[in-house]
C-alpha positions in Angstrom: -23.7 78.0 -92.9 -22.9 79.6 -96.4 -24.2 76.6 -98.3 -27.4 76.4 -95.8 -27.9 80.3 -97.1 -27.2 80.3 -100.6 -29.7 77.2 -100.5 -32.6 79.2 -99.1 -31.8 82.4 -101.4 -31.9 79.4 -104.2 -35.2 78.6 -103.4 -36.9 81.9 -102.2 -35.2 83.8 -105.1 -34.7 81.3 -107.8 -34.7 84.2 -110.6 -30.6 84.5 -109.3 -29.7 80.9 -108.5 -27.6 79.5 -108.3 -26.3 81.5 -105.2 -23.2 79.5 -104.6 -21.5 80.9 -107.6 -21.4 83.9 -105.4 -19.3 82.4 -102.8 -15.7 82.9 -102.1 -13.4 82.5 -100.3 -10.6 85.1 -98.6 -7.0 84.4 -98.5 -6.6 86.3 -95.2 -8.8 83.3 -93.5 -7.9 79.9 -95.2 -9.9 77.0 -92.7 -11.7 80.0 -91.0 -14.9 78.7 -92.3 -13.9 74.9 -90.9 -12.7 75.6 -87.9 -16.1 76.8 -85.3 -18.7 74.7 -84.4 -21.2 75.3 -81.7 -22.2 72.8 -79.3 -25.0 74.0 -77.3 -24.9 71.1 -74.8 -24.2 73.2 -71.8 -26.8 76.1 -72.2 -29.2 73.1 -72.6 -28.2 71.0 -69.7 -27.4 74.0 -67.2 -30.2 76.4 -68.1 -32.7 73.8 -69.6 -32.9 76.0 -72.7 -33.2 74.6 -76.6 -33.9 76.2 -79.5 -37.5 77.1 -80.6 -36.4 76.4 -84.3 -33.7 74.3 -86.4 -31.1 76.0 -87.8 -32.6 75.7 -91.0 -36.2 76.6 -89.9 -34.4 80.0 -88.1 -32.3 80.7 -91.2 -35.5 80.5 -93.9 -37.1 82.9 -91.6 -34.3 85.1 -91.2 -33.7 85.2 -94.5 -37.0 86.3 -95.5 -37.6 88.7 -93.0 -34.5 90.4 -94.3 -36.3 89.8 -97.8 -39.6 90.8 -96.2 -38.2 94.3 -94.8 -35.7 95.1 -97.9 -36.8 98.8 -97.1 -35.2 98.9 -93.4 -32.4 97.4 -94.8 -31.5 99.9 -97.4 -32.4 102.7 -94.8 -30.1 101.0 -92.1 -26.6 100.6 -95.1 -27.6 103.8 -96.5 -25.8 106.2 -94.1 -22.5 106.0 -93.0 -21.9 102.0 -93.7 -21.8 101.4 -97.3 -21.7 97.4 -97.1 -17.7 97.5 -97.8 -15.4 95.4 -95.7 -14.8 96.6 -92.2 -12.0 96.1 -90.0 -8.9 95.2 -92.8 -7.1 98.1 -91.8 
């Protein structure tokens, strides 16, 4: 999922690529990344449900809605949550 993101940001905001070079990983997690999948096989077959978009058709436009409305997201981590790490304690 990381690499699908920093791929988009690469593209959309090219001025900062590459965006990989900002990922890392944390020694509290090692294989955390590896180790969920999702199979949506049941909500498909039981409620007859499927995705409108691809994952990487929702993530582009996810990511630039967030990109789109940069304004709401200032307001919304300019209160009490300061984008630092939460629940470490």
């Amino acid at each position: 999922m990381v690499d699908t993101i920093c791929g988009v940001f690469d593209e959309l905001k090219p001025e900062h690529a590459p965006h990989q070079k900002l990922k890392a990983f944390v020694k509290d997690r090692p294989g955390h990344d590896r180790r969920f999948a999702i199979d949506g096989s049941k909500i498909k077959s039981e409620l007859c449900w499927s995705p409108k978009y691809s994952f990487d058709e929702g993530m582009r436009k996810t990511i630039q809605w967030y990109l789109d409305n940069s304004v709401w997201c200032e307001n919304v981590t300019s209160g009490k949550y300061q984008r630092e790490r939460l629940g470490t304690a």
